[in-house]
C-alpha positions, 0 to 999 in steps of 0.5 A: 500500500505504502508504494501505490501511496508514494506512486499516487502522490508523484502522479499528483504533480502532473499538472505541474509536471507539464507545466515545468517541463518547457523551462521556458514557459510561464507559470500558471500560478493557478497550479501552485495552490493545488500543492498540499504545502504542508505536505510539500516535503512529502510530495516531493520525497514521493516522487524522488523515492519512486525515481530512485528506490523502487526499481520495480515500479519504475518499470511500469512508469514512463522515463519522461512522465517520471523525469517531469515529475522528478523535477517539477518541485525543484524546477518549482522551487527554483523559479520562487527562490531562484539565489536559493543555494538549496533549491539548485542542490534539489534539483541537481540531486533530481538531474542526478538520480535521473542520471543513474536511472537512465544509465542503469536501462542502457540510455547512454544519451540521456545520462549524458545529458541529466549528468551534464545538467548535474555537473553544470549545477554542481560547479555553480553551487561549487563556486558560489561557495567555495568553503562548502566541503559538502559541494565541493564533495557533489562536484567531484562526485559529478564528474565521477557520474560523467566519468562513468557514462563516458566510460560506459560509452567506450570514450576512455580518454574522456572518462580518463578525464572525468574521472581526473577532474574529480580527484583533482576537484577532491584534493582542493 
């Protein structure tokens, strides 16, 4: 039950979904009173546990239904808040878990592409705030991602290169 309750409330942001997956379109400010925002946390963890930790659900959902719903809350957040330190870690953990999700059904492209959106994040958050250990920790970790994908992909040498950023980015 616990799982098809998970399942329901990350469904429940569809409307948002759509709304936030063109980057470029306007709010529809008449979508936001629908979220529970005492529950907003709650929608949120749903739909990123779905994404992340229940392999065999997932199987059922489509990859960009579950990517606009995985993001749809932090796209959100950063659209209120857009200085908000924490809602671009948000968002690059989404970009992230979506990343692996991708990696792990043998959708090279699209890793490439969330891990990129991820690492882009990191170094802004990375740079924002220097003396972060722990965004320094997420870039490296970023560039280990695209290292994996890169090495996945057969590109040695750019795994190679990836994966020396990340050292280099860990012995700052």
């Amino acid at each position: 039950r616990r799982s098809s309750d998970l399942a329901e409330k990350a469904t429940a942001l569809e409307p948002l979904s759509k709304m936030l997956a063109d980057p470029t379109a306007p709010l529809d400010w008449t979508l936001v009173p629908a979220l529970d925002y005492q529950h907003l946390d709650e929608s949120a963890a749903a739909a990123w546990r779905v994404g992340h930790n229940r392999s065999a659900e997932l199987a059922t959902w489509d990859f960009e239904q579950l990517a606009a719903t995985m993001l749809a809350l932090p796209r959100l957040l950063l659209a209120l808040d857009p200085d908000s330190p924490s809602a671009r870690d948000d968002l690059a953990v989404s970009h992230e878990r979506l990343g692996v999700v991708a990696q792990a059904g043998g959708d090279l492209a699209r890793a490439r592409e969330l891990f990129d959106e991820n690492l882009a994040l990191r170094k802004a958050l990375a740079a924002g705030d220097p003396k972060n250990a722990a965004f320094q920790r997420d870039l490296s970790v970023a560039y280990n991602k695209r290292g994996e994908v890169a090495q996945a992909g057969g590109d040695l040498a750019q795994a190679r290169a990836f994966f020396a950023e990340g050292l280099e980015q860990r012995s700052e």
